[in-house]
Backbone as XML, in Angstrom:
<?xml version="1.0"?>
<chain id="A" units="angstrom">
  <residue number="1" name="UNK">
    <atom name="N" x="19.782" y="-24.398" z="23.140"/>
    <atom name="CA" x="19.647" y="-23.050" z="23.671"/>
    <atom name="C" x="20.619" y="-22.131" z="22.937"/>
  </residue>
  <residue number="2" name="UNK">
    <atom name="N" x="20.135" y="-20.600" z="22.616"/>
    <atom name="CA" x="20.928" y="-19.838" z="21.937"/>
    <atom name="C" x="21.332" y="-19.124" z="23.009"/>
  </residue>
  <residue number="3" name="UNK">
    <atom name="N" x="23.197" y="-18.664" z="22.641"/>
    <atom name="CA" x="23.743" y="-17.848" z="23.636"/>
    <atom name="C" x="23.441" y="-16.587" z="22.585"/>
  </residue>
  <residue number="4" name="UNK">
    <atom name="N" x="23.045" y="-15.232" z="23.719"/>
    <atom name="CA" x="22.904" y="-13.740" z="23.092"/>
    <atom name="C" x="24.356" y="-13.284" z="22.828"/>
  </residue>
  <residue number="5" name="UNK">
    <atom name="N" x="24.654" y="-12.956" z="21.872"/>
    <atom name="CA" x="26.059" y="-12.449" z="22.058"/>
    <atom name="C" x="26.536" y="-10.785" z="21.937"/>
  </residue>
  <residue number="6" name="UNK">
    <atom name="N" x="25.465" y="-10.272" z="22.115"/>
    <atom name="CA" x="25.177" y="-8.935" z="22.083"/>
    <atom name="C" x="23.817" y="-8.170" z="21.809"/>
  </residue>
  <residue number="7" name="UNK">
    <atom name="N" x="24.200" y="-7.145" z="21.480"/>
    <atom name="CA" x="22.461" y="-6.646" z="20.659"/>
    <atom name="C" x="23.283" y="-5.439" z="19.571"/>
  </residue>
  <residue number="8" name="UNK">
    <atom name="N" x="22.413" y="-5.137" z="18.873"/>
    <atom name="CA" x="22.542" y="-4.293" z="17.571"/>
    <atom name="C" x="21.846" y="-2.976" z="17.347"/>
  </residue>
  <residue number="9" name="UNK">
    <atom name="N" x="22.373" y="-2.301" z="17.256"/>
    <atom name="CA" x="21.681" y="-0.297" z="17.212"/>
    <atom name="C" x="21.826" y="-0.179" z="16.107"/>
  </residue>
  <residue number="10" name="UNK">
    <atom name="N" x="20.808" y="0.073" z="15.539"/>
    <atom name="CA" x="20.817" y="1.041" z="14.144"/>
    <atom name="C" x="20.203" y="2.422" z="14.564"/>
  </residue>
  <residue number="11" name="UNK">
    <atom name="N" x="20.388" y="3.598" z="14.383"/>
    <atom name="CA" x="20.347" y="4.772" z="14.652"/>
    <atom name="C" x="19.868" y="5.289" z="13.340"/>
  </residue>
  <residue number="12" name="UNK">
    <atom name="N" x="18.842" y="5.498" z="13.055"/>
    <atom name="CA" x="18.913" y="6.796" z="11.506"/>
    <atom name="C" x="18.474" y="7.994" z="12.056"/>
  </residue>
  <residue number="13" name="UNK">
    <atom name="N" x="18.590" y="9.173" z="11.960"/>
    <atom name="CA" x="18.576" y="10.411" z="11.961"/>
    <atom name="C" x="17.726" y="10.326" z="10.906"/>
  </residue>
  <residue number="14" name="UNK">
    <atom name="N" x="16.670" y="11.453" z="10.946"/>
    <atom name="CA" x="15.844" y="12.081" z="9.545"/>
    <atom name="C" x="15.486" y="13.777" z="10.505"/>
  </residue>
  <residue number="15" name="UNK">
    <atom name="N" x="15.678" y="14.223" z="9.703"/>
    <atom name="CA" x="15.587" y="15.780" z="9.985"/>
    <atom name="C" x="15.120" y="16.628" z="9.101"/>
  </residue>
  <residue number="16" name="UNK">
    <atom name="N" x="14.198" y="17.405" z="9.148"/>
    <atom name="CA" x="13.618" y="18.134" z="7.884"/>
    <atom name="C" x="13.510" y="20.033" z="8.394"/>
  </residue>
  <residue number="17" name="UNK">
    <atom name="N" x="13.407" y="20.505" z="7.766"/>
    <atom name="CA" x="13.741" y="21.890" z="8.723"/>
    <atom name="C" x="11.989" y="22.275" z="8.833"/>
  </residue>
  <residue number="18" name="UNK">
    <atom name="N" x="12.203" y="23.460" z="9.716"/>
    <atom name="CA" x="10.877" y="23.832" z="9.999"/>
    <atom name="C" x="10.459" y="24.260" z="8.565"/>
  </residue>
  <residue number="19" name="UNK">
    <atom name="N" x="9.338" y="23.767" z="7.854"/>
    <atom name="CA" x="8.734" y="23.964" z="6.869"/>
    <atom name="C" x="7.377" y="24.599" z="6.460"/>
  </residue>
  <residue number="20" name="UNK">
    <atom name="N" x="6.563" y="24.245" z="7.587"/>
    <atom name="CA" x="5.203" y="24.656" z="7.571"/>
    <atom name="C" x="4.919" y="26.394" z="7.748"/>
  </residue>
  <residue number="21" name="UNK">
    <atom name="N" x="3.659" y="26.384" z="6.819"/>
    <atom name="CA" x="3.776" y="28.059" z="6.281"/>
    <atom name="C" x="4.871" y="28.461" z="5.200"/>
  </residue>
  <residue number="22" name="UNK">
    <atom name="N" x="5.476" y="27.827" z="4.367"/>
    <atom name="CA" x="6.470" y="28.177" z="3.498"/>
    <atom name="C" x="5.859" y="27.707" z="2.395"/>
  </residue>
  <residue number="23" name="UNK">
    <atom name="N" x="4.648" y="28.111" z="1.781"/>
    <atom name="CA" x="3.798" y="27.056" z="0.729"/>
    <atom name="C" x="4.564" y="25.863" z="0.359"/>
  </residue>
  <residue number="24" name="UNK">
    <atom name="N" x="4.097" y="25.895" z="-0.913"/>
    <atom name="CA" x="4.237" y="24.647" z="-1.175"/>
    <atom name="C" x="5.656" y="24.105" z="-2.088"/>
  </residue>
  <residue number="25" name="UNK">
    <atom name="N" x="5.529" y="23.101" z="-2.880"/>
    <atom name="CA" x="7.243" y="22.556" z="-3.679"/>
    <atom name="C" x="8.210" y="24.079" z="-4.178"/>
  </residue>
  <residue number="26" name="UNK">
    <atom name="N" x="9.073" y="23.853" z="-3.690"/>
    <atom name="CA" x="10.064" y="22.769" z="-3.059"/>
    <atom name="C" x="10.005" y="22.782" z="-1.651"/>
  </residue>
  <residue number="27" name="UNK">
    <atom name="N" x="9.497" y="23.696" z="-1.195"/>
    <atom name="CA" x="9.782" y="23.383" z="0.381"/>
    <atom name="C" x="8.058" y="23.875" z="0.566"/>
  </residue>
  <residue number="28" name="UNK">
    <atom name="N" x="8.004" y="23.512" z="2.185"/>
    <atom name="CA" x="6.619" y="23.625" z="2.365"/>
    <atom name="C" x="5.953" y="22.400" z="2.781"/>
  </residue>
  <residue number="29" name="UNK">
    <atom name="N" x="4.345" y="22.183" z="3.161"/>
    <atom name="CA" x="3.870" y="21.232" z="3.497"/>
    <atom name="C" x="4.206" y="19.942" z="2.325"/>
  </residue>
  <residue number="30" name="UNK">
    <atom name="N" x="4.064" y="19.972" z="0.863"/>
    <atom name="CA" x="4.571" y="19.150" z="-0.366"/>
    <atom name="C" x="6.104" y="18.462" z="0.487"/>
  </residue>
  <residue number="31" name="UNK">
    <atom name="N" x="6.908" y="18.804" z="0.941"/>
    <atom name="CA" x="8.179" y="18.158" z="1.148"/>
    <atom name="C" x="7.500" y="17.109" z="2.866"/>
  </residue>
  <residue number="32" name="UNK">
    <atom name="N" x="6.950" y="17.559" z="3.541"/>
    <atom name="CA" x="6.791" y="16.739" z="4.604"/>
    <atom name="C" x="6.294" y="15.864" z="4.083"/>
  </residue>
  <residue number="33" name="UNK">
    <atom name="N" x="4.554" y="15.772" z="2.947"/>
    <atom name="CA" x="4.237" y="14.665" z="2.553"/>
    <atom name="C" x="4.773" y="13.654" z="1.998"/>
  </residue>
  <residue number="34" name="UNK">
    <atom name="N" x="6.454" y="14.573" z="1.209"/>
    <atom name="CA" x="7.161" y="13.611" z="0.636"/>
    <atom name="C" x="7.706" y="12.447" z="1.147"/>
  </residue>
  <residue number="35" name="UNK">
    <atom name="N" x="7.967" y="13.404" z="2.181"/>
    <atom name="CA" x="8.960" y="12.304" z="3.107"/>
    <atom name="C" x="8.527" y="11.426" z="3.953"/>
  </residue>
  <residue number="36" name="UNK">
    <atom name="N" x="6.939" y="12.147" z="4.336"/>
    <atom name="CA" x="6.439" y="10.491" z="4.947"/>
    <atom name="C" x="5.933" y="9.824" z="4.046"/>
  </residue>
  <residue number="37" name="UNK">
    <atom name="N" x="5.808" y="9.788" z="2.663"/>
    <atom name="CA" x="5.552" y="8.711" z="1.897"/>
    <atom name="C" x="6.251" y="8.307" z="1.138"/>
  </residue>
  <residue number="38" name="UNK">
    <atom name="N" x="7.415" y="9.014" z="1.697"/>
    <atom name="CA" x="8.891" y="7.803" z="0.366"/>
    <atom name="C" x="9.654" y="7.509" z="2.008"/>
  </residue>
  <residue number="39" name="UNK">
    <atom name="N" x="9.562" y="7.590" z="2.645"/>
    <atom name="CA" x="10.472" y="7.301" z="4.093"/>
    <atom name="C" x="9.900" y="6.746" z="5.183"/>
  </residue>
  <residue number="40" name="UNK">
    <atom name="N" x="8.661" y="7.426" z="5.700"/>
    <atom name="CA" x="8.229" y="7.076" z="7.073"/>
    <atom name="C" x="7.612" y="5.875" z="7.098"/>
  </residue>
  <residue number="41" name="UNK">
    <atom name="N" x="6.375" y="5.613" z="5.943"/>
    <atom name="CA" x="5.427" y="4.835" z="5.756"/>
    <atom name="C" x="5.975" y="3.500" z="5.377"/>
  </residue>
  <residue number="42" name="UNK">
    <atom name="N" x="6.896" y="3.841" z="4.757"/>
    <atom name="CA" x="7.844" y="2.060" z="4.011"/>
    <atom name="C" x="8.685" y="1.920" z="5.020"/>
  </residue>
  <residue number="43" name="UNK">
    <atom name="N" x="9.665" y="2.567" z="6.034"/>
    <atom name="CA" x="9.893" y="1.688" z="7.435"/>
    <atom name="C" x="8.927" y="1.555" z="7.943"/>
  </residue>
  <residue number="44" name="UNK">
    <atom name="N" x="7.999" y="2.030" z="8.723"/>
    <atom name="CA" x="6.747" y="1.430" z="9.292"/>
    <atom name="C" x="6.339" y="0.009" z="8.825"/>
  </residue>
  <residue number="45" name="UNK">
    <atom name="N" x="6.366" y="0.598" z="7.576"/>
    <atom name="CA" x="5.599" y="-1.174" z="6.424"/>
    <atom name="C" x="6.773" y="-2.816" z="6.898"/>
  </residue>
  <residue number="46" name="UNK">
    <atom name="N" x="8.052" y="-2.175" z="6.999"/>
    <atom name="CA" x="9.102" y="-3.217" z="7.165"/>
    <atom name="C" x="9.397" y="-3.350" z="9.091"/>
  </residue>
  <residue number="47" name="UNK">
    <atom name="N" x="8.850" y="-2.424" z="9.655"/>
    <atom name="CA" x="8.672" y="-3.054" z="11.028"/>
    <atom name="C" x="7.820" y="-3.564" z="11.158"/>
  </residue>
  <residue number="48" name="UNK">
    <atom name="N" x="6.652" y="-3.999" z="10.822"/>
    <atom name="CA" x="5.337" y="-4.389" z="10.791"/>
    <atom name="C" x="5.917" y="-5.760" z="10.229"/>
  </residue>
  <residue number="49" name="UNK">
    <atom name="N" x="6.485" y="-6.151" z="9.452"/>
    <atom name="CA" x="6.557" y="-7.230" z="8.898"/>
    <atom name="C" x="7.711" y="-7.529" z="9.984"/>
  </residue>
  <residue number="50" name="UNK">
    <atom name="N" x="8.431" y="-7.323" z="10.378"/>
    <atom name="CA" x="9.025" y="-7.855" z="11.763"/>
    <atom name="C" x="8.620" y="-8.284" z="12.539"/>
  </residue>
  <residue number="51" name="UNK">
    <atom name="N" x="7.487" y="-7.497" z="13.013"/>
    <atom name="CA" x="6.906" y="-7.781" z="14.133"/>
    <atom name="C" x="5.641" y="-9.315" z="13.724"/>
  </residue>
  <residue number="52" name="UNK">
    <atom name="N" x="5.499" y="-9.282" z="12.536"/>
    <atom name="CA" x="4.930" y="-10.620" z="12.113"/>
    <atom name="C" x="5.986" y="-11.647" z="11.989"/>
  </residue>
  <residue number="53" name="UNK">
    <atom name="N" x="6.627" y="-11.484" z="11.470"/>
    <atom name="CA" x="8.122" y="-12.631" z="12.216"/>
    <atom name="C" x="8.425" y="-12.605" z="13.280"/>
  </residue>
  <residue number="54" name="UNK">
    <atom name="N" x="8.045" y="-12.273" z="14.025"/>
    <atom name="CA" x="8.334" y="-12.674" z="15.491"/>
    <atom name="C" x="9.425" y="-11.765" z="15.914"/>
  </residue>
  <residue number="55" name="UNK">
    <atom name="N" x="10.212" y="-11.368" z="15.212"/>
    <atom name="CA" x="11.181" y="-10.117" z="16.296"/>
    <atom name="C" x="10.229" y="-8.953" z="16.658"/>
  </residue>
  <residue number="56" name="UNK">
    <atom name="N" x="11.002" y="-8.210" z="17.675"/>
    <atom name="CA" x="10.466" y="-6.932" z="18.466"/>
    <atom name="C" x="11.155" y="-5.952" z="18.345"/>
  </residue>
  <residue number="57" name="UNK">
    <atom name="N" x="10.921" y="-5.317" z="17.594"/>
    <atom name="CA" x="12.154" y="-4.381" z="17.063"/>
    <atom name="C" x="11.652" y="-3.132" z="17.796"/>
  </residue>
  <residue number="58" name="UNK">
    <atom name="N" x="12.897" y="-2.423" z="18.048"/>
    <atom name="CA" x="12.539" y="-1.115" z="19.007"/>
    <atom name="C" x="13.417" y="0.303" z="18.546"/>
  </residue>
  <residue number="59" name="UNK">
    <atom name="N" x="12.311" y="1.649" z="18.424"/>
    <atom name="CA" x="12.591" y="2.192" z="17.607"/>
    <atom name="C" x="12.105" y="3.578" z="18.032"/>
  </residue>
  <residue number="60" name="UNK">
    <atom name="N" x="13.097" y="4.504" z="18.084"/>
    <atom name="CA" x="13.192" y="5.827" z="18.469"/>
    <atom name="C" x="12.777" y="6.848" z="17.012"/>
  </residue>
  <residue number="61" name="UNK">
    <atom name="N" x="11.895" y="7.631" z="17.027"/>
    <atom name="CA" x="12.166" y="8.905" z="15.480"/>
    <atom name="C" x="12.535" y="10.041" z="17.132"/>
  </residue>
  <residue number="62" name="UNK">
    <atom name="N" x="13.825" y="10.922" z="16.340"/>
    <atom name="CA" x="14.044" y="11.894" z="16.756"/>
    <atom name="C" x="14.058" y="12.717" z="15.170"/>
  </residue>
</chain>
């Protein structure tokens, strides 16, 4: 039997400012897509593979 000897928080913050309606690069709808496809989509991809290993990982976006 395993003893729990705590639990573990990882916290990331991601914050992007209000953007929409500001066309496009550098700021604008181009920067949200950025960021969910260099940021959102590849953690998603690596909780998913957690959750196929058997942990339950639990996870707040503010």
């Amino acid at each position: 039997m395993t003893d729990i000897l705590g639990s573990f928080s990882l916290v990331l913050h991601a914050h992007l400012p209000w953007v929409i309606g500001h066309g496009v690069w550098p700021h604008g709808m181009d920067w949200i897509n950025e960021a969910a496809a260099e940021t959102y989509i590849p953690l998603l991809m690596e909780l998913y593979k957690l959750i196929d290993d058997g942990y339950h990982p639990k996870l707040t976006v503010g």
